[in-house]
N, C-alpha and C positions, 0 to 999 in steps of 0.2 A: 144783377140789378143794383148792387151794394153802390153807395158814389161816397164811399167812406175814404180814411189813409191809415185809420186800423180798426182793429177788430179786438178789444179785450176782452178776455170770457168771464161776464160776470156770474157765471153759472155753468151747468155742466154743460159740457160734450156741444158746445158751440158750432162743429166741424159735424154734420151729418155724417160723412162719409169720411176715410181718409186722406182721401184724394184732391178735397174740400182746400188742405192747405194748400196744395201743389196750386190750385183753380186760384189761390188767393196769391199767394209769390209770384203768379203768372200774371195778376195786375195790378201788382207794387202794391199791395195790399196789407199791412203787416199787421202779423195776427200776433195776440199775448194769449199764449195758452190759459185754459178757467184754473186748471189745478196750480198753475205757477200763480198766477193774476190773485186765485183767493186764499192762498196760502195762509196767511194772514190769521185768520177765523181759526183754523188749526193750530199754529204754531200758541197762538194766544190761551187755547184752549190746555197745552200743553203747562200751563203756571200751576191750575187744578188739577191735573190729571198724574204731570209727573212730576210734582213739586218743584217747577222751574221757576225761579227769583223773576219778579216783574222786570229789573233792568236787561236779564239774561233773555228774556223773551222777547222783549221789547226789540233788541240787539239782532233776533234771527229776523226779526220782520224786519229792519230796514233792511236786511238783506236780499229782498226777495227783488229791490230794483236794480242790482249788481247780478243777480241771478237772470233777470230777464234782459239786463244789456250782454251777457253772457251767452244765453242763449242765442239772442241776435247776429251776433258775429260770429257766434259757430256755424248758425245757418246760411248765412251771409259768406264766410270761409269757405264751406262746404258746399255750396251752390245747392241748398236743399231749403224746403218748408220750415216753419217753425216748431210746427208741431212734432216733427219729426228730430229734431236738435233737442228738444224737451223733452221728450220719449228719451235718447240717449242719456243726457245728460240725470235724468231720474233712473235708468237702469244702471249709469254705474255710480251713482252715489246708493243703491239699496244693495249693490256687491259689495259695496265698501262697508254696510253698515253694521252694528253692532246688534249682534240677538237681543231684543226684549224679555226680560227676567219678569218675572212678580216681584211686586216688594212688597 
C-alpha cells in the first residue's frame, strides 16, 4: 500500500519481516536501513562516552551518507535488498573491529 520512492528508518526494525526488503526492491522502493539512517545519535554520543574530539565525530557522521550510497550500489551490484547489503557490510566491519578495552 506504500506510494512512497523510499523508505528511511527513522527508528527501529522498520522491515517487520525480513523478507519486507526483498517486497520493497521488488517495487523500486529504496529502503535506508534505521541503524545506518540513525547512526548519527550514536556516533555523536561516542564524544562523551569515548572521549572522541567534536571535529572527529562530527567527521564519522558525515560519513554515514557515503556509507548509505555504498550500501546502495552493493545492493544494486548484487541484485539483493538493502537491508541485506547493510547486514554485510555491518558484519564485516565488526570482523574487522577492534576489542573494547576499559579505560
Amino acid at each position: 500500500e506504500l506510494k512512497v520512492q523510499i523508505v528511511a528508518g527513522a527508528a527501529n526494525n522498520q522491515l517487520l519481516e525480513d523478507r519486507h526488503g526483498a517486497m520493497l526492491r521488488e517495487r523500486k522502493i529504496l529502503y535506508a536501513p534505521d541503524y545506518v539512517a540513525n547512526a548519527g545519535g550514536v556516533l555523536h554520543g561516542c564524544t562523551e562516552l569515548l572521549g572522541w574530539g567534536r571535529e572527529y565525530s562530527a567527521g564519522k557522521i558525515d560519513e554515514i551518507y557515503d556509507t548509505l550510497l555504498r550500501i546502495f550500489e552493493n545492493a544494486e551490484a548484487q541484485g539483493e535488498p538493502t537491508n541485506k547489503a547493510a547486514d554485510r557490510l555491518a558484519e564485516d566491519r565488526l570482523r574487522g573491529a577492534v576489542p573494547f578495552t576499559e579505560y
